[in-house]
C-alpha atoms as one frame of an Amber mdcrd trajectory, in Angstrom:
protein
   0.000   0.000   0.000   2.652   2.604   0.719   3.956   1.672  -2.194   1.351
   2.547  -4.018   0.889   5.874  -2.575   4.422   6.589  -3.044   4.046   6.015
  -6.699   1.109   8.095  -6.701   2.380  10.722  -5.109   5.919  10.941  -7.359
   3.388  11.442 -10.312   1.230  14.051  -9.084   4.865  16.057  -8.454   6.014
  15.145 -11.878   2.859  16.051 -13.512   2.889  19.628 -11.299   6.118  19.950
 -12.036   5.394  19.537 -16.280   2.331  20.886 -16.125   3.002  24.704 -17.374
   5.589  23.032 -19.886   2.568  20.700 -21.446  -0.249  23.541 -20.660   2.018
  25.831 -23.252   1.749  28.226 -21.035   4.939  30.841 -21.265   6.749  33.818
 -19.463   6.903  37.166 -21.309  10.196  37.927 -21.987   9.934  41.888 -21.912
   8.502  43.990 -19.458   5.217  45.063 -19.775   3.519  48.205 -18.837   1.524
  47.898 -16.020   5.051  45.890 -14.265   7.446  48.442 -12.601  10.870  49.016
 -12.856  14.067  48.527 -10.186  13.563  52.285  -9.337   9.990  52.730  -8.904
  10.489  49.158  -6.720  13.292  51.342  -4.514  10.918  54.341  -4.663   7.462
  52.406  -3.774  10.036  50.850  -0.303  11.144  53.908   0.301   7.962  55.754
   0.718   6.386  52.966   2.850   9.300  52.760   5.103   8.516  56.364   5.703
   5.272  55.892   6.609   5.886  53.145   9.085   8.755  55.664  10.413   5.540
  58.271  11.155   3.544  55.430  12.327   6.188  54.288  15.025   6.946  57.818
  15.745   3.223  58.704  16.339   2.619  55.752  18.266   5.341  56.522  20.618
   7.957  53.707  19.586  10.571  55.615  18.106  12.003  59.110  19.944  12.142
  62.427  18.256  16.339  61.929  17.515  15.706  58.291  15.618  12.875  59.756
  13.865  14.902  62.561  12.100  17.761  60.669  11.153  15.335  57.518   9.663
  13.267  60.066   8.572  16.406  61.800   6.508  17.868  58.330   5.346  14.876
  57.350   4.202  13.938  60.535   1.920  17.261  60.966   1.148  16.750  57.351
  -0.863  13.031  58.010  -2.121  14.771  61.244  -3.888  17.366  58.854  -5.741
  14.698  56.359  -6.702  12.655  59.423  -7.892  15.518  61.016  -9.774  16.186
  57.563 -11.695  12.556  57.068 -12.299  12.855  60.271 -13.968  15.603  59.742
 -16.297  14.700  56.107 -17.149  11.393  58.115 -18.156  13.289  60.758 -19.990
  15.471  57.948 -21.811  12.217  56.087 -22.856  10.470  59.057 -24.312  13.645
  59.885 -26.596  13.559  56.085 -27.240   9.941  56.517 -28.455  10.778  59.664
 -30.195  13.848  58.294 -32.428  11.738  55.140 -32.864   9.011  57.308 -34.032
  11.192  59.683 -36.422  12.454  56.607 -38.128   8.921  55.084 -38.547   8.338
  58.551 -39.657  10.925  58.845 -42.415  10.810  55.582 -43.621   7.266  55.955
 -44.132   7.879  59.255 -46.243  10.312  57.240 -47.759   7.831  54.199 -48.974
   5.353  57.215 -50.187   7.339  59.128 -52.231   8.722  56.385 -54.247   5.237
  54.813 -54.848   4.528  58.278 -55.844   7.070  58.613 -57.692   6.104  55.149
 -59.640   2.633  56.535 -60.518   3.870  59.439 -61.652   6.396  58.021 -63.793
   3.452  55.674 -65.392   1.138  58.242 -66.106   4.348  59.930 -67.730   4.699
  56.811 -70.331   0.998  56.340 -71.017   0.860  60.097 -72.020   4.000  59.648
 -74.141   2.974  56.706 -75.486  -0.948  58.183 -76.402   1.191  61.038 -77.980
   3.276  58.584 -80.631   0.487  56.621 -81.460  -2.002  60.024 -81.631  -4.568
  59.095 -79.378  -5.185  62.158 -77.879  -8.956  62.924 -78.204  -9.576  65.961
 -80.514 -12.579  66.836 -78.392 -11.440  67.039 -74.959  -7.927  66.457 -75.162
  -7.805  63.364 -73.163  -5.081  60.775 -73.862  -5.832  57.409 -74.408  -4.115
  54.005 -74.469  -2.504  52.520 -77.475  -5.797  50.290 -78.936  -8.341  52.518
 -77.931 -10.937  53.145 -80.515 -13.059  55.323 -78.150 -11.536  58.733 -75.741
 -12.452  56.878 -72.254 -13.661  60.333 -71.146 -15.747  61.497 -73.450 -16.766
  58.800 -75.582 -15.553  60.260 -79.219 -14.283  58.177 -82.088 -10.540  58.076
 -82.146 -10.465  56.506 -85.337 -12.434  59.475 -86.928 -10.271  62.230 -85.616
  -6.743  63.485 -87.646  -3.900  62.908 -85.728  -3.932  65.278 -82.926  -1.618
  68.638 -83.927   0.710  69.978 -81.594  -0.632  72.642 -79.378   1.347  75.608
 -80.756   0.560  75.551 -84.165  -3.148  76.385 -85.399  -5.689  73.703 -85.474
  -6.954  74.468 -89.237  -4.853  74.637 -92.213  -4.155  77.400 -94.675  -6.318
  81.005 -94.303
């Protein structure tokens, strides 16, 4: 019987032990938000040690000499903690800055060359409309090479001349 329970027992500890590794259950390896950091830890101590210093001091425990020198020890630390809390804040905002300025720029980056692109499409249709004198003689929209129709306004492209360049005037001889 006790061996039994023994065997029992060294499989409830190995399956406790495994458990989290089976569950899939997993740490986080960065720190999140609402977790706080070394100095806010230091800071946090440090201002509850000093109200158990004016709790012992106001219950009579601790006389007036102890009480000022825990008193200054004790704030003396809290202002350190506070201090690094401060610049670990200051060092995560720039952090959060740069990281932003780079999202920024790269960004601007991605935008103007896919600008950039179109631009440089719209530049070859037109060119391309222009050889092959598909530019409607109604409206003056180009069209792509094949079209037998001005996608704007619907006029014949086959009808129309060629179109003329735009300095010279549109009918012949006066």
């Amino acid at each position: 019987m006790t061996f039994i329970l023994g065997i029992v027992l060294a499989t409830l500890v190995v399956f406790f032990i495994l458990h989290p590794l089976v569950s899939g259950r997993s740490a986080p390896m960065d720190r999140s938000e609402e977790e706080l950091t070394e100095a806010q830890h230091r800071k946090r101590i440090a201002l509850f040690a000093l109200r158990d210093v004016e709790y012992d001091y106001h219950a009579g425990k601790l006389d007036e000499d102890d009480y000022r020198k825990m008193k200054r020890e004790i704030a003396s630390e809290a202002l350190e903690a506070l201090a690094e809390e401060e610049q670990e804040w200051a060092a995560r905002q720039g952090r959060e800055a740069a990281e932003a300025e780079k999202r920024a720029a790269t960004n601007g980056r991605v935008a103007t060359i896919a600008g950039d692109s179109a631009v440089e499409d719209e530049i070859r249709a037109l060119r391309s409309s222009l050889k092959e004198g598909l530019i409607c003689r109604e409206c003056g929209h180009p069209n792509p090479v094949g079209s037998r129709f001005c996608s704007a306004c619907g006029s014949s492209l086959a009808a129309s001349p060629p179109a003329a360049p735009s300095g010279s005037p549109a009918g012949g001889s006066s």
